[in-house]
VOGU-3710 file (C-alpha; in Angstrom, 3 decimals, decimal comma):
1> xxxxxxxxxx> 124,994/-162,406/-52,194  125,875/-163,165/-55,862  126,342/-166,748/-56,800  128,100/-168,258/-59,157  125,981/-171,456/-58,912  124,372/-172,781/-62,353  121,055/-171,015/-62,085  118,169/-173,539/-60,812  114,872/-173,806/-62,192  112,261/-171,398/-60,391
11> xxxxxxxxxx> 109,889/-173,579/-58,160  106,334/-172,436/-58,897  105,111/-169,229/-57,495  102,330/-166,779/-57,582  100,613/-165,499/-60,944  100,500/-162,056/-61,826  96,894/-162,423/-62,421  96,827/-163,501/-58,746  98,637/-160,983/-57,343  96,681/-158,007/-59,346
21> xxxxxxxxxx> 93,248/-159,352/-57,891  94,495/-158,244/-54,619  93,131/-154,627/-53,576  95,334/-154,351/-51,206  98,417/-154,034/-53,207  96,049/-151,370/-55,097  95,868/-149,168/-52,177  99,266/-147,314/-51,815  100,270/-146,711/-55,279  96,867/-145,773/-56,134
31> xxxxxxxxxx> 96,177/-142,799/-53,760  99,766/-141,725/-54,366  99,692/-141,210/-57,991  96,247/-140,004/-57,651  97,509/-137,513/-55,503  100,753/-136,305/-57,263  98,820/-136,120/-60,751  96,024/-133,960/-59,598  98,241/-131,496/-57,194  100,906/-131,304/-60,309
41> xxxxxxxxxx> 97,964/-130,341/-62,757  96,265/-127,977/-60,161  100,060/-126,489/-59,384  101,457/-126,088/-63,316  98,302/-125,155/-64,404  96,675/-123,284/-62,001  99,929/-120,554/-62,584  99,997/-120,400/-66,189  96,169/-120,172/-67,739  95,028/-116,373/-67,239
51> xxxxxxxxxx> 98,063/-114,282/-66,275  96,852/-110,646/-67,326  93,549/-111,836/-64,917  95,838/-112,145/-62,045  97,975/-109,134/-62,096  99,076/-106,953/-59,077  101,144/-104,164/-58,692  103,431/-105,313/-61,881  106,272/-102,541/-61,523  106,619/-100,662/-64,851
61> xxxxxxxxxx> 108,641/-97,256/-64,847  106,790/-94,347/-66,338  109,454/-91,248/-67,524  107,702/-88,077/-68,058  110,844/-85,739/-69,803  108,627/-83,556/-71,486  110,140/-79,803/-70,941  107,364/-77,897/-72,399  105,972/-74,940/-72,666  102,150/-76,107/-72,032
71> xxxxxxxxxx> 99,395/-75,417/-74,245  97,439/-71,906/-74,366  94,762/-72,877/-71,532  96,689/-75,548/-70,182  98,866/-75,351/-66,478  101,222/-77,854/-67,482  103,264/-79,757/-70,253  101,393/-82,474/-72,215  103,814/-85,062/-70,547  103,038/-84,236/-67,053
81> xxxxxxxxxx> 98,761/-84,612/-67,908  99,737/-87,910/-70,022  101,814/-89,580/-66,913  99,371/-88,252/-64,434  96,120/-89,961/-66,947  98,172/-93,141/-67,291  98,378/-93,347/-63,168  94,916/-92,532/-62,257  92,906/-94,354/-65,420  94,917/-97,564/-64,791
91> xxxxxxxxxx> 92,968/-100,460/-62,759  93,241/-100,200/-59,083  96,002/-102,947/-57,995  97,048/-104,257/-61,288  100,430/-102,279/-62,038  102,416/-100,066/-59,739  103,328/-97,340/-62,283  106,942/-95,851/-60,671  107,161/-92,450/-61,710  110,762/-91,645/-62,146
101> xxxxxxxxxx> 113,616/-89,700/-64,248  115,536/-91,173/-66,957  118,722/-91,855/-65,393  116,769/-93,842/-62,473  114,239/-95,587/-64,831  117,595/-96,711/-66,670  118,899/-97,815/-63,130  115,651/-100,154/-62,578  115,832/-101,456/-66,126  119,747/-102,643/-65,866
111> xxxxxxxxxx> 118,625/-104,045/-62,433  115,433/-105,763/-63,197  113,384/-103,957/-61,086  111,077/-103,102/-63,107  109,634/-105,003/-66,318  109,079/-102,158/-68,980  108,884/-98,507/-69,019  106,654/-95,883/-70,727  108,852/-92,562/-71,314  107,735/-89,096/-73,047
121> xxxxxxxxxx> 110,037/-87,080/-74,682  111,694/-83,981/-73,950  109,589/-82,558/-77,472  106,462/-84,139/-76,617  104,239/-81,109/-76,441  106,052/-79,313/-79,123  105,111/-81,814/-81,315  101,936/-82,004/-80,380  101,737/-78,442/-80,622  102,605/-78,499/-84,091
131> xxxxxxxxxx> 100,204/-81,332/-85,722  98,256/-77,782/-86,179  100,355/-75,970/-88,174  102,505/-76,506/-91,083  105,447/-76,730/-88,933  104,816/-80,523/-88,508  107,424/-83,097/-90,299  106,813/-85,981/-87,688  104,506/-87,314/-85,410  104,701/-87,160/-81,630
141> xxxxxxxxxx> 106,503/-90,248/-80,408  105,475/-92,203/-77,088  108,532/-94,856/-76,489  107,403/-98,441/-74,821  111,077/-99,511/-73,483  111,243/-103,380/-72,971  113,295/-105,957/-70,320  114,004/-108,770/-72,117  116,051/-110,079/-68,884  112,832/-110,287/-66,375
151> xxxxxxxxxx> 111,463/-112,898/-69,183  109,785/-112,524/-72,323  106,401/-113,491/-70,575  107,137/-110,366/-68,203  108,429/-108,154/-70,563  105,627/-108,949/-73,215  103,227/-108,001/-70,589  104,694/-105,075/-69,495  104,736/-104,018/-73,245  101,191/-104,841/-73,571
161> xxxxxxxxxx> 100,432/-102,133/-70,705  102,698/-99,451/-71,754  101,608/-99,620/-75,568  97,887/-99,752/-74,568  98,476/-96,595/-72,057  99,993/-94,860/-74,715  97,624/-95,356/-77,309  94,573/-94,270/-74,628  96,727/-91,001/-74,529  97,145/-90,986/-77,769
171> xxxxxxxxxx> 93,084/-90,976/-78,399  92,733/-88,610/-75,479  95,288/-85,849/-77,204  93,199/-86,523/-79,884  90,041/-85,419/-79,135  91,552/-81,812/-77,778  93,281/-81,707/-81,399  90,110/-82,060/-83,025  88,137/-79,510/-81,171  90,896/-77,017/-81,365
181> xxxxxxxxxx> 91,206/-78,011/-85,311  87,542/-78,509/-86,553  88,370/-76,725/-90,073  90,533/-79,398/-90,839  90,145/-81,631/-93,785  89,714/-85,381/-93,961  93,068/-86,704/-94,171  93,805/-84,098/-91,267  91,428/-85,451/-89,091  92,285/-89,119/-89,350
191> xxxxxxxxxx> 95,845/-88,121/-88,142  94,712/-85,621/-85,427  92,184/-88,513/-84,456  95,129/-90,727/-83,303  98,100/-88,056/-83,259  100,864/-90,194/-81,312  103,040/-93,026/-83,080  103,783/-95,722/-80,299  107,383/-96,769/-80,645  108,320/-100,389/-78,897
201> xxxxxxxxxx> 112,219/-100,474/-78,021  114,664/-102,541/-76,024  114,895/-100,773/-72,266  118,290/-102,836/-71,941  119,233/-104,985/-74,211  120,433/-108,730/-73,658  122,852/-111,034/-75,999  121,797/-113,382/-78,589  122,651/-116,495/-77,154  120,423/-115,382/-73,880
211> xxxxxxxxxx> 116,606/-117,905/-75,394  114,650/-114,082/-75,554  115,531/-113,937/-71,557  114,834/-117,646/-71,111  118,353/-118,799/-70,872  118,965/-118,021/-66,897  115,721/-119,937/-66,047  116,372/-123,133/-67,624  120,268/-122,839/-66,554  118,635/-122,568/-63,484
221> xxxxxxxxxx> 116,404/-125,546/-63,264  119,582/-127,404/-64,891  121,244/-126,485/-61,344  118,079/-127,894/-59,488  117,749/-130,564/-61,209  121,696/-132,008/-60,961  121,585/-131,587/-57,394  118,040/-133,089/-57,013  119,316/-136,105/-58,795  122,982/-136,466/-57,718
231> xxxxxxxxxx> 121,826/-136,657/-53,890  119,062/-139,374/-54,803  121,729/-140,952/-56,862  124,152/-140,735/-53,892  121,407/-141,814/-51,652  120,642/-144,922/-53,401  124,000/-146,406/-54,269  125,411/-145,521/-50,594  122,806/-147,676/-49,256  123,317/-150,349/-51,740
241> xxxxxxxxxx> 127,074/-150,276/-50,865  126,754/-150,298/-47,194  124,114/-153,166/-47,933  120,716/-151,515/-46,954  119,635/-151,962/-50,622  119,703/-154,288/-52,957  121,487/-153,843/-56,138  119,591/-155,080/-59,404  120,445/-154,643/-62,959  118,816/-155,881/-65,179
251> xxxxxxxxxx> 118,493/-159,963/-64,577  121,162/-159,917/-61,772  120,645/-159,145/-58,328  123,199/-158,817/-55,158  123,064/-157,749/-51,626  126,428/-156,480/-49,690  127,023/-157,280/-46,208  125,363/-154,886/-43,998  127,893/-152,453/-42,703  127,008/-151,190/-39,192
261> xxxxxxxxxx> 126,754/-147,473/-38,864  124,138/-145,611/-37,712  121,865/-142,841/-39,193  124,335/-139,724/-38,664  127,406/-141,018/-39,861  125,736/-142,090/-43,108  123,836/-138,597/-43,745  127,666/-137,212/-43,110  129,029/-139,788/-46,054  125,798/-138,766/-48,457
271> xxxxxxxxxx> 126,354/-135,097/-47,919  130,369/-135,029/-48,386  130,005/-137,599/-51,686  126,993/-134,678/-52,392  129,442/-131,618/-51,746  131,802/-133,946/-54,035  129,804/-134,503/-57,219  128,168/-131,252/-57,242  132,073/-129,909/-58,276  131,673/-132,409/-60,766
281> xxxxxxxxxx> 127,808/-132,029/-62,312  128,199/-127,653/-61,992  131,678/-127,929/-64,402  129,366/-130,251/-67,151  126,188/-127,620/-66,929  129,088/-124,844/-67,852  130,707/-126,912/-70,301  127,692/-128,124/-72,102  125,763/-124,393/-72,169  128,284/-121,964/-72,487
291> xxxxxxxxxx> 131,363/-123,709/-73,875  129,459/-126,563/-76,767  126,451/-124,842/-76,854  127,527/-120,978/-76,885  125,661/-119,482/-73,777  125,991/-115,815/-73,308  127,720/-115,814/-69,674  129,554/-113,048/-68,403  131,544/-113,206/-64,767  132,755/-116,978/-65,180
301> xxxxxxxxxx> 134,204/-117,308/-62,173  131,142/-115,934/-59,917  128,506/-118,033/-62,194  130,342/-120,823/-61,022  130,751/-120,597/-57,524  127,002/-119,055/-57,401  126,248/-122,321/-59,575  128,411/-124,882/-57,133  126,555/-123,551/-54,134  123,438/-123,760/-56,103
311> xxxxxxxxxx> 123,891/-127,350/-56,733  125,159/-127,884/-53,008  122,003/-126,153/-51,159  119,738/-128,170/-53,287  121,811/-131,762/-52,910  121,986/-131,400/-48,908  118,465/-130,466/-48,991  117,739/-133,901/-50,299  119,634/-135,407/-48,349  117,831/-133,773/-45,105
321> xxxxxxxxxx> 114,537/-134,606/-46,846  115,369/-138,395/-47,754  117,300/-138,867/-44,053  114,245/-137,688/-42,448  111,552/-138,981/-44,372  112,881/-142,569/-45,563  111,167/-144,455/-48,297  108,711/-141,304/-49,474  111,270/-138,754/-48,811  112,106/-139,074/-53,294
331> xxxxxxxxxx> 108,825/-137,509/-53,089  108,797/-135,167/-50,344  111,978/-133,866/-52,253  110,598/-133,942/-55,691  107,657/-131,486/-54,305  109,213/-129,147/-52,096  112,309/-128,658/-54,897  110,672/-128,987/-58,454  106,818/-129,252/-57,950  106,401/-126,457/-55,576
341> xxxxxxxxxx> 108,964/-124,945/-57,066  108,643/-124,545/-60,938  105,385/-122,720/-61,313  106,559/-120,324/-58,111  109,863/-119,467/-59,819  108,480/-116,351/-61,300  110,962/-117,354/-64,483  108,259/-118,160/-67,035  105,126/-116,340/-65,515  106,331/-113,230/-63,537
351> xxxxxxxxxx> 104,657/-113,298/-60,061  103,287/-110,402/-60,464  101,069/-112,180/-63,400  99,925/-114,952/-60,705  97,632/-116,196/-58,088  98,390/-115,277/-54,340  99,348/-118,714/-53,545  102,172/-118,501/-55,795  103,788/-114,978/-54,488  103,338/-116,452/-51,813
361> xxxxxxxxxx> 105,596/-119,861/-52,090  108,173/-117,728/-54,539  109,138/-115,747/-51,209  111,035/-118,990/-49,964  110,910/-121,482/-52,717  114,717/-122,278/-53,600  114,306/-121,770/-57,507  112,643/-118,643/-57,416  115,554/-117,494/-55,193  118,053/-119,524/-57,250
371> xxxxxxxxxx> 116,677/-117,487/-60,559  116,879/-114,053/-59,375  120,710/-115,031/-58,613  121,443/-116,342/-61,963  119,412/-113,575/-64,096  122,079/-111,085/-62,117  124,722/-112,487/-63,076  123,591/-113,566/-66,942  121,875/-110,155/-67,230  122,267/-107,674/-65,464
381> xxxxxxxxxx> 126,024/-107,524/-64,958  125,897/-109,103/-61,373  124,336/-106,393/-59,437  123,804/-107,331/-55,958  120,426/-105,405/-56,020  119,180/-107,065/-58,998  118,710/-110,586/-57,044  121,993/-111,486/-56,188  122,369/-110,292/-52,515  118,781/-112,074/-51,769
391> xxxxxxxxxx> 119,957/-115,347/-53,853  123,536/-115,871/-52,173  121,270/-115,238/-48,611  118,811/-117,679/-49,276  121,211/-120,048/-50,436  122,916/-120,093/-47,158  120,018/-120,278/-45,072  119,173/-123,466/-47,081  122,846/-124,857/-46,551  122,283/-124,136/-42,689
401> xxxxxxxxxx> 118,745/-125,468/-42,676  119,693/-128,548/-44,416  122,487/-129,199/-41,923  120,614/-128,463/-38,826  117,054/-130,041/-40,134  119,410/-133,323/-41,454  121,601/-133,952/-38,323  118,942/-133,081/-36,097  116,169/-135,622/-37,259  119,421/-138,421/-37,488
411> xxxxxxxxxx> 120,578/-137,790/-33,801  116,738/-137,906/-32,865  116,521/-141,827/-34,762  119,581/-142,903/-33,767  119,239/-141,765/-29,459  115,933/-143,448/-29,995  118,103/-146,574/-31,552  115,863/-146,917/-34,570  118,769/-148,897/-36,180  118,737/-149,727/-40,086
421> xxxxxx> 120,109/-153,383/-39,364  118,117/-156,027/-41,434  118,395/-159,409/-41,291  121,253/-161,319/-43,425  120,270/-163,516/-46,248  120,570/-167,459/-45,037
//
């Protein structure tokens, strides 16, 4: 308890130096951080270095609109041998080319299905056609459509793949050009060589204020992050003020009276002052980002409900975790919410850019789920197929697993009557 005795002078104790030549106090701490800094390097890392090495079955739309007629000695439009060249001279597992209309590539682009397209134009082959006559005033277009909203890692890759297909088609038309054409002069030749003029344009546009597509994933890990640390603040002053902790700041130190209750009943007080705050912390993330700092944010009312429940999933989770785990469960939490979670997010890096290991921990990692969510709602006007039906699912199977994984490991302690009394202070 605090005093309000005149402080006494501190008998002699142990030196630091003393204490420090002890390898046992060495032990603990050591392994841990040992641990935690060469998983985090190996996990951040490990995601990030060689993306385009690491690629599989990136979905990028390919549009073939070309109407024709085909070339003397050829069976089909120029667009349908392009999209067919693109599809069977790409590498073997590296992007899942989705051969579709306009109108449906459109649909995948406003849904974030797919990162880019690569569309050829109803003219295509009549422009082609006419490189060889004097009938030419332009040159044949190829369009590389961006998705700014998947990322601008994703999209940037995606471009990358559609501009480099293009221009292999582009080399390819050229070489039939110049064996059709081999009267032609100099200056011909060098535009025959290389006939098509690779146009990069926004597939669906996104708002200013959006960070290049960045915006929903660090509104996102603002969520995770506010209900990470509410619920260990929670966690830590609830045990102070039922008097399983001691309270220190700065020089002064106290220690409540140790309330009896047992394990359940204070997992149910962490996880309604939990529910509580995160009202509190998901109104300051809005306020800060879209109302001081000028956020693009359609649907106000859904982001903030999706954000609440965001906040809430994530808070009880903790609060499972710590209940459960005790003194190391900060940590436990810290990895299976932000550690684990960050580089499997697919926010940054698509996952389509990444090792196995990481698809494989962004099919039930919260923030990967918790991202998808958001980027529908900031993005893609809140489609339910664009991530939103899979984010508000996984959300409540966290809120149920929390629950059930919290009050189950509690009841467990407390039938076993692993109490949290401690001794009073004499």
């Amino acid at each position: 308890m605090a005093s309000g005795n005149p402080p006494q002078q501190p008998a002699p104790g142990a030196r630091a130096g003393t204490v420090l030549r002890h390898a046992k106090i060495w032990v603990v701490p050591g392994v841990l951080s040992a641990l935690v800094a060469l998983l985090l390097s190996l996990l951040y890392m490990g995601g990030i270095l060689t993306p385009s090495d690491h690629l599989h079955r990136m979905p990028i739309a390919l549009v073939d609109s070309d109407t024709g007629p085909a070339l003397p000695g050829h069976a089909t439009p120029l667009g349908a041998e392009v999209a067919a060249s693109i599809v069977a001279n790409s590498p073997p597992g590296q992007v899942q080319w989705r051969v579709l209309s306009r109108a449906q590539a459109q649909d995948e682009l406003a849904s974030g299905k797919v990162y880019g397209a690569l569309e050829v134009p109803e003219d295509f082959t009549r422009s082609v056609a006419a490189l060889t006559t004097d009938r030419a005033f332009a040159r044949p277009v190829l369009a590389a459509l961006t998705n700014p909203g998947v990322g601008s890692l994703g999209s940037s890759l995606a471009s990358q793949i559609t501009q480099q297909a293009a221009h292999r088609s582009s080399l390819e038309i050229g070489k039939q050009l110049l064996a059709a054409a081999p009267q032609a002069s100099a200056t011909d030749q060098l535009l025959l060589a290389d006939p098509v003029d690779v146009q990069v344009r926004p597939g669906h546009p996104i708002g200013r204020h959006t960070g290049l597509g960045l915006s929903a994933f660090y509104y996102t890990l603002l969520l995770v992050l506010a209900g990470f640390l509410s619920a260990n603040l929670v966690h830590n002053a609830v045990d102070t003020s039922l008097g399983y902790a001691d309270s220190e700041i700065g020089p002064w130190h106290s220690r409540r009276p140790t309330l009896p209750i047992d394990r359940t009943q204070t997992l149910l007080v962490k996880m309604g002052m939990t529910a509580g705050l995160s009202l509190v912390t998901t109104s300051m993330i809005m306020l800060a980002t879209i109302g001081l700092l000028g956020m693009d944010a359609p649907h106000l009312p859904l982001l903030w409900v999706f954000s609440f429940c965001a906040c809430l999933s994530v808070g009880l989770g903790v609060q499972a975790i710590n209940a459960a785990f005790g003194g190391i469960g900060q940590l436990v939490a810290m990895f299976v919410f932000i550690a684990l979670a960050l580089p499997s997010s697919g926010a940054t890096v698509p996952l389509e850019a990444t090792p196995g290991f990481y698809r494989f921990l962004g099919s039930f990692e919260p923030m990967r789920q918790l991202v998808g969510g958001v980027r529908s709602i900031l993005y893609f006007d809140a489609r339910a197929d664009a991530g939103l039906a899979r984010a508000w699912v996984m959300i409540a199977l966290g809120l149920v697993g929390a629950l059930v994984f919290g009050f189950a490991m509690t009841r467990y302690y407390d039938r076993k009557g692993l109490t949290r009394m401690v001794p009073q202070p004499s």
